[in-house]
C-alpha positions in Angstrom: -36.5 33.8 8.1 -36.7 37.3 9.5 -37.7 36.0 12.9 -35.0 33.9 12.8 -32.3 36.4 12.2 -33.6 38.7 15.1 -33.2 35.7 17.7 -30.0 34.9 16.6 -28.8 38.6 16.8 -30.1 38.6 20.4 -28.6 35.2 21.4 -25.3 36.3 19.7 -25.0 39.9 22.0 -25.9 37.9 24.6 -23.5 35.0 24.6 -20.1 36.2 22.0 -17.7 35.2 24.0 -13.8 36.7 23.2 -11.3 34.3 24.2 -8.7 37.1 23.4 -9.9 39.0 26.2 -11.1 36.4 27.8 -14.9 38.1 28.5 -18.2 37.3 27.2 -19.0 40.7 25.5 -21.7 43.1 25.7 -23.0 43.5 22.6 -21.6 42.3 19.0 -19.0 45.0 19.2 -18.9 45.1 23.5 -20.3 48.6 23.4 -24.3 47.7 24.4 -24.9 49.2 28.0 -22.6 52.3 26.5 -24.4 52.5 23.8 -27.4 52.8 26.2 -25.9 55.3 28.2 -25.6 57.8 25.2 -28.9 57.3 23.9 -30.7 58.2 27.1 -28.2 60.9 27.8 -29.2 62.3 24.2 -33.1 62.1 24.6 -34.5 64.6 27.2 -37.6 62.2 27.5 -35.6 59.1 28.5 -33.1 60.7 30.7 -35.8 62.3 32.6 -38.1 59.3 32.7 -35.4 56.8 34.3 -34.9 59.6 36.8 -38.3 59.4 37.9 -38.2 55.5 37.8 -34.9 55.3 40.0 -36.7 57.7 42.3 -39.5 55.8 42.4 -37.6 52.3 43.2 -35.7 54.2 45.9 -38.5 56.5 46.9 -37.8 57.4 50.7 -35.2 54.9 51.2 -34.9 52.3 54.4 -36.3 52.8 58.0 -34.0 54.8 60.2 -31.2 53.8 57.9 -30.8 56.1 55.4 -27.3 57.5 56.8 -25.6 55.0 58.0 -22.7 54.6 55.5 -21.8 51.9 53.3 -18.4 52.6 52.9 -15.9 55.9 53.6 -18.4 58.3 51.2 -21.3 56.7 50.7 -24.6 56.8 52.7 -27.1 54.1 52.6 -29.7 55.9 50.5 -27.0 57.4 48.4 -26.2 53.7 47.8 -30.0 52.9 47.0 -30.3 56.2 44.4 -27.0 54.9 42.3 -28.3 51.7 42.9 -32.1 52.3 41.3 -30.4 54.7 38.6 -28.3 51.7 36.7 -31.6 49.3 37.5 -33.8 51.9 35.8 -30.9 52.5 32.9 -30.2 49.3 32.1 -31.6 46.6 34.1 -28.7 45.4 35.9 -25.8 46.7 38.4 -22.7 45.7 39.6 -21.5 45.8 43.6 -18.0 45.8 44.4 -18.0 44.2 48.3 -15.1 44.4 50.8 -14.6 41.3 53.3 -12.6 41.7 56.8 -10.7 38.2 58.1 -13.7 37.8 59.5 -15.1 36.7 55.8 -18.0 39.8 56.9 -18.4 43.0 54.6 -16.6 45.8 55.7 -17.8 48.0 52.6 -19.6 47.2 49.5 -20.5 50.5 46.5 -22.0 50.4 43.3 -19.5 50.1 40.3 -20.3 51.8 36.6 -22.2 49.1 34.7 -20.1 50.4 31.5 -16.6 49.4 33.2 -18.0 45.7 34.2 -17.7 42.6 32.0 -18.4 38.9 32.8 -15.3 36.5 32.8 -15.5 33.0 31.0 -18.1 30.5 32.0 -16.8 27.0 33.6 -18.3 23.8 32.5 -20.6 24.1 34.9 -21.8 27.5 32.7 -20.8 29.7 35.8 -19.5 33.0 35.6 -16.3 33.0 38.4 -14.9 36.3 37.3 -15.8 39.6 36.5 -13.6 42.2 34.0 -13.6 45.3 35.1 -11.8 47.7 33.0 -12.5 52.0 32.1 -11.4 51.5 28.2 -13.6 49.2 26.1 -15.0 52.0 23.8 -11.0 52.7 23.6 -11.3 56.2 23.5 -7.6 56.4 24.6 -6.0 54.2 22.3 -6.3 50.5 22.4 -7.7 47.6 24.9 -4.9 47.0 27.3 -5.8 43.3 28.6 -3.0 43.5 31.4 -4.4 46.7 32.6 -7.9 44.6 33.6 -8.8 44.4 37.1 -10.5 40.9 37.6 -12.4 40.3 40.3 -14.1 37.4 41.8 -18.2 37.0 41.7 -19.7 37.2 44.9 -20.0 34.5 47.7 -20.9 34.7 50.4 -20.1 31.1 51.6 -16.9 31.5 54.1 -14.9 28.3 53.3 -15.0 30.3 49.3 -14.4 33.5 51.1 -11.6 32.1 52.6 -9.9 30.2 50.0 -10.1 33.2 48.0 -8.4 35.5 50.5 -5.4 32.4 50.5 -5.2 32.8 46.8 -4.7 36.4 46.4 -1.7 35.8 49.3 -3.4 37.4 52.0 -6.4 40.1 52.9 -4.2 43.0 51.8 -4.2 41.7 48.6 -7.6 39.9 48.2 -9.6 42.2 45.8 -13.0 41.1 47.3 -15.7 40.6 45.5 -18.5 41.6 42.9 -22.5 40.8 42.8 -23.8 41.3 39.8 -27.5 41.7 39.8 -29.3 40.9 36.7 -32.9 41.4 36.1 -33.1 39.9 32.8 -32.2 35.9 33.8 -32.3 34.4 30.8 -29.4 36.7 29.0 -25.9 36.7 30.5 -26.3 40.3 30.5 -30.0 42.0 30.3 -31.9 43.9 27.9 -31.6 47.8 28.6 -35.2 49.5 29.2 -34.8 51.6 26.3 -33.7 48.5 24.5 -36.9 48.9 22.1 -36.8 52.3 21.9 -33.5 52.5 20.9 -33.9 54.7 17.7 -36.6 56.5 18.8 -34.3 58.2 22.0 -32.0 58.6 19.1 -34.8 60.2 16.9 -35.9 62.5 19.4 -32.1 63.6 19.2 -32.0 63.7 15.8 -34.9 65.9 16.0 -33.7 68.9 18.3 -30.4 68.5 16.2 -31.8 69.3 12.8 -34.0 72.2 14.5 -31.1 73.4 16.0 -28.9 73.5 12.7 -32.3 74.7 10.6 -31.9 77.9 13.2 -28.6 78.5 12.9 -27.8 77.7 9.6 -31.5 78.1 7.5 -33.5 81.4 6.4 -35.1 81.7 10.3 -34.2 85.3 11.8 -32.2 86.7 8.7 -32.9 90.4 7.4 -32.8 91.3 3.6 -31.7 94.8 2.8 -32.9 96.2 -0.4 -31.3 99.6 -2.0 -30.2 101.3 -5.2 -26.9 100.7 -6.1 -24.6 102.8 -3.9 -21.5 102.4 -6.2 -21.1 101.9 -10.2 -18.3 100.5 -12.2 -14.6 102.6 -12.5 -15.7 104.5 -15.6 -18.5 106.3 -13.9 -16.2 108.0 -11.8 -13.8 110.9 -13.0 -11.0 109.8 -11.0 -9.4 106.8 -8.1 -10.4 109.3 -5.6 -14.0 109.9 -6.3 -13.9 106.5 -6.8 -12.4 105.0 -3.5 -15.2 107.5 -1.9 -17.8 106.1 -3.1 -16.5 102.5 -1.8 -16.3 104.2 1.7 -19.6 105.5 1.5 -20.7 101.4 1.0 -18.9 100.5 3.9 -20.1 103.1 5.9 -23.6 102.2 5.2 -23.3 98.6 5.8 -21.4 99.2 9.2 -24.3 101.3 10.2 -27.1 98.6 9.0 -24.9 96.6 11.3 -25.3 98.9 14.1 -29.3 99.5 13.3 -30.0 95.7 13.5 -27.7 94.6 16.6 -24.5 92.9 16.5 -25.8 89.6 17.4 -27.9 89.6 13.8 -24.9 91.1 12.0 -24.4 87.5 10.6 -28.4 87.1 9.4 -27.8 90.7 7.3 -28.1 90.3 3.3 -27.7 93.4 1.5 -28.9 93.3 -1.9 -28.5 96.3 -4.3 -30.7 96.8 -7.2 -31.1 99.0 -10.4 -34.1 101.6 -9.2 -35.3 105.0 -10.8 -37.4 106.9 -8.3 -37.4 109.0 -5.8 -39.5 107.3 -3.1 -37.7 106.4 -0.5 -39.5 103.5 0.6 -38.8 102.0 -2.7 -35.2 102.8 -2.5 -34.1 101.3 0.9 -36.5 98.0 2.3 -36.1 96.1 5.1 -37.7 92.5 4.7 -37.6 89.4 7.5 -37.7 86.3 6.5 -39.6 83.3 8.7 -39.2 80.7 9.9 -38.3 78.0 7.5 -39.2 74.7 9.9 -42.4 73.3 9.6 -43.3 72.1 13.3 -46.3 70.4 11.9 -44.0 67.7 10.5 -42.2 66.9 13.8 -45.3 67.1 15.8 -46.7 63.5 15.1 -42.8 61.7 15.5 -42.3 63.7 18.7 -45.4 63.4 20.4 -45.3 59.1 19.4 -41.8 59.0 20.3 -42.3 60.6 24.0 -45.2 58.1 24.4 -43.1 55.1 23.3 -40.3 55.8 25.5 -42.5 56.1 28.6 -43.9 52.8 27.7 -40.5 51.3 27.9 -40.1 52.9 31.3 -42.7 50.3 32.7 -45.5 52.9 31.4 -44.9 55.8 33.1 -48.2 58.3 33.1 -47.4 61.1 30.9 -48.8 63.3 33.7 -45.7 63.1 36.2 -43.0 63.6 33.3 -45.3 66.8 30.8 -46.7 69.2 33.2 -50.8 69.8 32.5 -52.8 72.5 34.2 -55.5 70.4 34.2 -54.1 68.4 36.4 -54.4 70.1 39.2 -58.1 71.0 38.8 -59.3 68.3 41.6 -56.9 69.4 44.1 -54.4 67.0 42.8 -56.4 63.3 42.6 -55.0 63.1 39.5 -51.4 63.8 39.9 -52.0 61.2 43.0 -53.6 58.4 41.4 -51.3 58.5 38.9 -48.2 57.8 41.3 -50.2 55.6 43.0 -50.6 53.6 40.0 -46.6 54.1 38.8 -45.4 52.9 42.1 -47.2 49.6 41.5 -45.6 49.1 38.3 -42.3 49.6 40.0 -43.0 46.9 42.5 -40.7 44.2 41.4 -38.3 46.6 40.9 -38.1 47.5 44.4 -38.3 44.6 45.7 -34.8 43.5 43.8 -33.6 46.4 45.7 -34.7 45.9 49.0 -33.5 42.1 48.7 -30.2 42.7 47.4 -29.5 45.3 50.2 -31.1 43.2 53.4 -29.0 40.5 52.0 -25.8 42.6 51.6 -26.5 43.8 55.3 -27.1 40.4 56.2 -23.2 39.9 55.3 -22.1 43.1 57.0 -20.2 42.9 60.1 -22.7 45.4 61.4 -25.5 43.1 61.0 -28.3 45.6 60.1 -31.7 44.9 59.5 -33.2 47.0 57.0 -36.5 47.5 55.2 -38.0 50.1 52.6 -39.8 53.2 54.2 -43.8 51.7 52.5 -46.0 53.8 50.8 -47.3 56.3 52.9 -51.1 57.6 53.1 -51.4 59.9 50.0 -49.9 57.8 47.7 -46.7 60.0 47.2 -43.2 58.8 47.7 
């Protein structure tokens, strides 16, 4: 029965289609890829582990091709980085592509995979439009429907091309097109890398959150101040004025305790007065520190399993090119070589999806450019 339900919670975020809006959602609530997108933002590990697998999809970018631009701002291998960032993220991207009257592309750039949502399937279960639209998490108010840009899925057919440009009433109002490339086939929309690891990116959050407030707001850093009681009640006093004296002498030592310890500890200060008959001075005025009050042996385990998981999800990267290790470098660097070596193969298919959807984007162009990833040169090193 538990199996069951997990299938049919994955079917259902893959398929939920709302006929209000008139998209097939992302998720039960529509929220999935930026749901994604603040998970690895939160985790240090996974945001700097789908850095290193974007740059490892891109690595040195295509054969003397690099800067030729893709549209008014946008190089080629600028393209390719943006491009490998939302395939490393989460497994799928969306193109926006220009046409001329030609029915060639003029310009095509990478849209933000939160914005993008696929339009209603015909009965022929294809996807003809694509919702794009900068408000699904409504953070300024509600969904606007009428505010939706909808664009057609690409094709690159010309007779399509063309009827398309008819429809929208000419080229200077034809929208173009969008490709939506999907790595996970089977789902209308794929599964995020982290997709597994959800909750522990969220954990290793968690985790630097609660050390953070412990340090702030727990025993670590603060300063007890012991001393004999530096005022007594009204009645020991013979009048109001010996009696506001005294009170001045208390805030006169406090303020300079203040100024002994620092101003920045000022708010870590306890000052504790207590009945005391002596005449020893070190038992009349103590300073005491208290520790420390977080116990890293606790977090050490969770961390440590966490990091490893969610380099697993990023098609196992070594744990040598995210954690420095002296060690490492104890062979004059076979290690550190072998390792990207080994990373670059498990980035393959990746890659290729990149290099393919580009050569057949160029294919298209009116420039009619033939390009090809820089390969792997001689050391192993991108």
């Amino acid at each position: 029965m538990g199996l069951k339900i997990q299938l049919m919670d994955i079917i259902k975020r893959a398929t939920s289609f709302d006929k209000k809006m008139g998209i097939i959602k992302n998720g039960a609530e529509n929220l999935y890829s930026e749901k994604i997108e603040r998970y690895i933002n939160n985790s240090v590990t996974a945001k700097s582990a789908s850095n290193i697998m974007a740059s490892y999809i891109t690595g040195q970018g295509f054969v003397n091709s690099n800067s030729f631009l893709v549209n008014e701002k946008t190089t080629l291998f600028e393209f390719s980085t943006k491009f490998s960032k939302s395939i490393a993220k989460q497994r799928g991207a969306f193109i926006h592509v220009n046409y001329n009257l030609h029915h060639e592309i003029t310009s095509f750039d990478l849209l933000p995979y939160t914005h993008c949502r696929l339009g209603k399937k015909d009965s022929n279960k294809y996807n003809g439009k694509i919702v794009v639209y900068d408000n699904w998490n409504k953070e300024n108010g509600k969904i606007v429907p009428k505010d939706f840009n909808i664009v057609d899925v690409f094709n690159a057919d010309k007779k399509v091309i063309e009827n398309q440009i008819k429809n929208a009433g000419g080229i200077k109002k034809y929208k173009g097109q969008i490709l939506f490339v999907n790595l996970d086939s089977e789902y209308n929309y794929p599964l995020s890398s982290i997709d597994s690891v959800q909750y522990d990116c969220d954990s290793e959050s968690q985790s630097s959150l609660f050390k953070n407030k412990s340090l702030r707001k727990g025993f670590f850093g603060k300063t007890v101040v012991v001393t004999k009681p530096l005022i007594g009640s009204r009645e020991h006093y013979d009048n109001d004025i010996d009696y506001a004296s005294a009170q001045s002498e208390r805030t006169a030592f406090k303020d300079t305790i203040d100024q002994f310890i620092g101003a920045e500890n000022t708010g870590g200060v306890l000052h504790v007065e207590m009945e005391h008959d002596g005449d020893n001075l070190s038992d009349a005025i103590k300073f005491e520190n208290i520790g420390s009050d977080i116990n890293d042996k606790l977090f050490e385990y969770t961390e440590l399993s966490t990091f490893k998981n969610i380099l697993m999800a990023f098609n196992n990267i070594p744990i040598g090119l995210v954690r420095s290790d002296n060690a490492l470098f104890g062979n004059s660097g076979e290690s550190l070589k072998e390792m990207q070596r080994v990373y670059r193969i498990s980035t393959t298919q990746e890659r290729m999806i990149l290099e393919q959807t580009i050569q057949m984007l160029m294919r298209n162009h009116k420039k009619k450019i033939e390009v090809e990833l820089i390969k792997e040169i001689e050391n192993g090193i991108n």
